[in-house]
C-alpha positions in Angstrom: 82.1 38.2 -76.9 84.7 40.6 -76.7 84.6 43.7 -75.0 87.4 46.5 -73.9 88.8 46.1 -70.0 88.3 49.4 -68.3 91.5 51.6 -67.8 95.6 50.1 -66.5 95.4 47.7 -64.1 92.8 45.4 -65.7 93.0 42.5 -68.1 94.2 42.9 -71.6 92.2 45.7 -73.7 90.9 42.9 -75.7 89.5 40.3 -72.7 86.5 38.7 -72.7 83.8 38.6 -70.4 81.8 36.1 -68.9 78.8 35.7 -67.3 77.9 34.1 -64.0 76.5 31.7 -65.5 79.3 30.7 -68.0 81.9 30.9 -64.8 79.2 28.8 -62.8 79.7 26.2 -65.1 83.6 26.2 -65.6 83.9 25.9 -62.2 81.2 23.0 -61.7 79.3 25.1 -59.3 75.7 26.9 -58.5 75.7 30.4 -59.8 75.1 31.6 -56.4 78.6 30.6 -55.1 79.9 32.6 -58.2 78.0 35.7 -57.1 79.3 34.9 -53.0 82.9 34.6 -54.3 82.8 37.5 -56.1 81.4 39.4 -53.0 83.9 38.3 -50.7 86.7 39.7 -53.3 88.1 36.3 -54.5 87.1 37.3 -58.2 87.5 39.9 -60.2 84.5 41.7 -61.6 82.7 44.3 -63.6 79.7 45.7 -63.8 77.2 46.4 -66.6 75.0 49.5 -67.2 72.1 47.0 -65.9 74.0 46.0 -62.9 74.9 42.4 -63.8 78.5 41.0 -63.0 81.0 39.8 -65.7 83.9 38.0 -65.2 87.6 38.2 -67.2 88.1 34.9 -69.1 91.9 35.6 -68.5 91.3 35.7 -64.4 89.3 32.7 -64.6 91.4 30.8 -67.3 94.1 31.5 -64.6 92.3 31.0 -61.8 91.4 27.1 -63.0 94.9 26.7 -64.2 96.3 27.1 -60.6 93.6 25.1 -59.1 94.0 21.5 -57.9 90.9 19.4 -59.4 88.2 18.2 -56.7 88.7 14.8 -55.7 86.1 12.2 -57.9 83.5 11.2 -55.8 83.8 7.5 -55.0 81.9 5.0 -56.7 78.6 3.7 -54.1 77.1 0.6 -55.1 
């Protein structure tokens, strides 16, 4: 889905959004930690007219890209 960035200083006028959800599971985590990152500032958000948080594919594209991957959990037989 692509929607307008707000105003200068956002992401490109022609970014797309993403849910919780959709971040959640890029990032392999519980929806939850998405919402406590984003509270704590570490990503970038906006808010609907219903008052649900989307995220800027470009940020989190980024964001991934700049990331060292989580060690593989050993193998317990």
């Amino acid at each position: 889905m692509l929607i307008p960035a707000p105003g200068p200083g956002h992401a490109t006028s022609a970014d797309e959004l993403l849910t919780r959800g959709e971040v959640a599971r890029l990032f392999r985590v519980d929806p939850k930690t998405v919402t406590k990152w984003a509270q704590a500032g570490k990503l970038r958000t906006i808010r609907t007219l219903g008052g649900h948080r989307r995220f800027y594919a470009s940020d989190i594209r980024t964001y991934l890209r700049n990331t060292k991957p989580a060690p593989a959990a050993k193998d317990r037989r």
